[in-house]
C-alpha positions as CSV (number, residue, x, y, z in Angstrom):
1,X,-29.6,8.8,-22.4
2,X,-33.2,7.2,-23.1
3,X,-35.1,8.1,-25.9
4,X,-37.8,10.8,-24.8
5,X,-35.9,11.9,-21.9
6,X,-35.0,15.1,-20.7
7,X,-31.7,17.0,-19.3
8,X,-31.3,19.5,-16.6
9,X,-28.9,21.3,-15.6
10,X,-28.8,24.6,-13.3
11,X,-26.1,27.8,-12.8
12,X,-25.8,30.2,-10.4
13,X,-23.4,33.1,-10.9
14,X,-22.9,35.1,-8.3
15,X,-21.3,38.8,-8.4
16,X,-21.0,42.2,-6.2
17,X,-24.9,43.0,-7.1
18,X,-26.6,40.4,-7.8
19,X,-27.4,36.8,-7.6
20,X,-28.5,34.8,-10.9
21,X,-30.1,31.0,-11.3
22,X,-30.6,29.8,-14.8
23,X,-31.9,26.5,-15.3
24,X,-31.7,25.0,-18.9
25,X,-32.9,21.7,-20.2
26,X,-32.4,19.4,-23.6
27,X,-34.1,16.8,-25.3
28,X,-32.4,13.2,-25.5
29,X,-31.4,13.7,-29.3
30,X,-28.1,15.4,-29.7
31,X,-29.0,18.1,-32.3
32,X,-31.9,19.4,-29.4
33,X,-31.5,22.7,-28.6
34,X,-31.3,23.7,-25.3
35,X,-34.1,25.3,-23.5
36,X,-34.2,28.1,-20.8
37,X,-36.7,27.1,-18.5
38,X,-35.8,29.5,-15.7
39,X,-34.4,32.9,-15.0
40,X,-34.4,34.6,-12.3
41,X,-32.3,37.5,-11.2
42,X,-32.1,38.9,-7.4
43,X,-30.1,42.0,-6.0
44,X,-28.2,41.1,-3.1
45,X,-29.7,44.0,-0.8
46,X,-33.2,42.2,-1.3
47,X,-31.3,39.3,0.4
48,X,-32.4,38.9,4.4
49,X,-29.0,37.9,6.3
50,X,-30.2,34.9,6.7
51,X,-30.9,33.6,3.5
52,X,-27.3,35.2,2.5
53,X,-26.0,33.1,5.6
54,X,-27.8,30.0,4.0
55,X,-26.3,30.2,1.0
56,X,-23.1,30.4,2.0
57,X,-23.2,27.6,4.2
58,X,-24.7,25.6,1.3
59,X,-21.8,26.8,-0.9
60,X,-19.1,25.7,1.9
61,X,-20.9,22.5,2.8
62,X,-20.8,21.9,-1.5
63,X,-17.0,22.9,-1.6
64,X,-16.5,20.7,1.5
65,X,-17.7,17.6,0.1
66,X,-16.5,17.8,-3.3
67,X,-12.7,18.5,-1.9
68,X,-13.6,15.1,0.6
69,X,-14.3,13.6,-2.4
70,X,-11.3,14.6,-4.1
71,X,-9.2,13.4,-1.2
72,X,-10.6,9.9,-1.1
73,X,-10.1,9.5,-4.9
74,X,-6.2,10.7,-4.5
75,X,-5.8,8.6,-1.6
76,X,-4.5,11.3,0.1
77,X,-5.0,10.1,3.3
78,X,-3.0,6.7,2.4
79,X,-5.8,4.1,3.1
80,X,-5.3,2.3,0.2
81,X,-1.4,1.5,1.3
82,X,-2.4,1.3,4.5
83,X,-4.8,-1.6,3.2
84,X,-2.5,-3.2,1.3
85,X,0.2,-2.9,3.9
86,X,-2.7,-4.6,6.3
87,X,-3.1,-7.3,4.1
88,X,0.3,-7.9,3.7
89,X,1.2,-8.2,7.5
90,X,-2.1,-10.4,7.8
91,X,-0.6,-13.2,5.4
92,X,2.7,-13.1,7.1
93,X,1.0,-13.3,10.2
94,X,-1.1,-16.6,8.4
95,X,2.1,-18.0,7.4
96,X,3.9,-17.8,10.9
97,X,1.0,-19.5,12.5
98,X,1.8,-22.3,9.4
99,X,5.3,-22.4,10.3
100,X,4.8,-22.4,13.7
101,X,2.1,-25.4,13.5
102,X,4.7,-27.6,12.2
103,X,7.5,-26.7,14.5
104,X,6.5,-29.7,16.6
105,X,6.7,-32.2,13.8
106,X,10.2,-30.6,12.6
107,X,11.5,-31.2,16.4
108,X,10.4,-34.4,16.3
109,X,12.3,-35.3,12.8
110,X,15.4,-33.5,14.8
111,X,15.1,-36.1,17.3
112,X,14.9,-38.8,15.4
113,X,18.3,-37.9,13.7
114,X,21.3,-40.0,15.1
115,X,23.1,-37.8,17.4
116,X,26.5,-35.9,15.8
117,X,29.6,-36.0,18.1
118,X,31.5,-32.8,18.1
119,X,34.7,-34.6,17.9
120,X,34.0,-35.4,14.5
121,X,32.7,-32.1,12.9
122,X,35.9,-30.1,12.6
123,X,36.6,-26.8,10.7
124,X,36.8,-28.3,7.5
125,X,33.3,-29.5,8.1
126,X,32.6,-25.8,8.5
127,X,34.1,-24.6,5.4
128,X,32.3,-27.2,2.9
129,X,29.4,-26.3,4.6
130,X,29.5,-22.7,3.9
131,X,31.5,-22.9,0.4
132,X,28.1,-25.3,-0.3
133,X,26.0,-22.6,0.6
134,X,27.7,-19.6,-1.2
135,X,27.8,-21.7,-4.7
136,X,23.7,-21.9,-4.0
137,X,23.0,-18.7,-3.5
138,X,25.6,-17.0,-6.2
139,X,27.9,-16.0,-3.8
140,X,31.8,-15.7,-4.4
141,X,34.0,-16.4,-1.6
142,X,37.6,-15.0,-1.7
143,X,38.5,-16.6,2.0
144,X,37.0,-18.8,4.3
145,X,39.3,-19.1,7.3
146,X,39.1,-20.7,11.1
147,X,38.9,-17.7,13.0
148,X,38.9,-19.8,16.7
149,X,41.7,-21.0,18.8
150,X,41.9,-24.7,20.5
151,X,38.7,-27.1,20.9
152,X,35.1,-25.3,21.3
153,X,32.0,-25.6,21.4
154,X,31.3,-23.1,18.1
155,X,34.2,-23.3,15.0
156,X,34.0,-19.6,14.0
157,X,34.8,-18.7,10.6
158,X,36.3,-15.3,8.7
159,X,34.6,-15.3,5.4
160,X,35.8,-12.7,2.4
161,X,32.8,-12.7,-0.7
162,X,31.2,-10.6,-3.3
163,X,27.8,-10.7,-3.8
164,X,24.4,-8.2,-4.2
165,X,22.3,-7.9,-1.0
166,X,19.5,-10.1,-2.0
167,X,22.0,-13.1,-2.6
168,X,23.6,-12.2,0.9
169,X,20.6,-12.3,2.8
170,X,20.1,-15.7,1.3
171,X,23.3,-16.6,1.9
172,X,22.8,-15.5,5.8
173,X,19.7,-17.3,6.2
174,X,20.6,-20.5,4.8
């Protein structure tokens, strides 16, 4: 508070008879005392019904913003995840479109690749391949067995391993 200024502050207590506003005030120092500058006491049954209708409304329109207010600060409502969650799905949206922008280039490097006969990839191919994969992503494999029968297209494999779920789904998507 500024030197040479003044605080207010106002109470109104309200009970089965009567209706009470005090206003009080205090100089900037902290030692001040406080100082009544107004009392005023009036019955209710001097009250019109409108001015008790006023006051009330006044009272629920305070009680009404103050609990908004409260809401908004506990984030009751959920907007502040909601923003996050919005930001979230806007940066993998950003890094799609990224991914997706160099999908050309990526086909062209595929193209450019000398072309892989299947006659030469075989099942054994298959299992270096994955038991290369497991050892980078921490997994262990118990098994890796041909699961197909005769010459296709696809070797599938049976694969026994131990790992955590975060290693797996690396494991899946390499």
């Amino acid at each position: 508070m500024q030197e040479g200024t003044q605080r207010f502050t106002a109470g109104i207590d309200v009970n089965s008879q009567a209706v009470r506003l005090v206003v009080v005030s205090q100089r900037s120092h902290a030692r001040a005392a406080l100082n009544i500058e107004y009392v005023r006491t009036v019955p209710l049954e001097a009250w019109s019904c409108r001015r008790c209708l006023i006051v009330v409304l006044l009272i629920a329109a305070l009680v009404f913003a103050l609990g908004a207010h409260g809401w908004m600060l506990a984030d009751l409502n959920g907007a502040k995840a909601s923003r996050v969650a919005l930001s979230s799905a806007v940066q993998r949206v950003a890094d799609a479109k990224r991914v997706l922008s160099q999908l050309p280039a990526l086909r062209a490097q595929v193209a450019a690749l000398p072309a892989r006969s299947s006659a030469t990839w075989t099942s054994a191919d298959d299992v270096r391949l994955v038991s290369q994969v497991a050892a980078e992503n921490a997994v262990t494999l118990f098994a890796v067995e041909p699961s197909g029968a005769g010459i296709e297209s696809m070797h599938p494999l049976q694969i026994i391993a131990r790992t955590d779920f975060v290693h797996l789904m690396a494991f899946l998507r390499a």
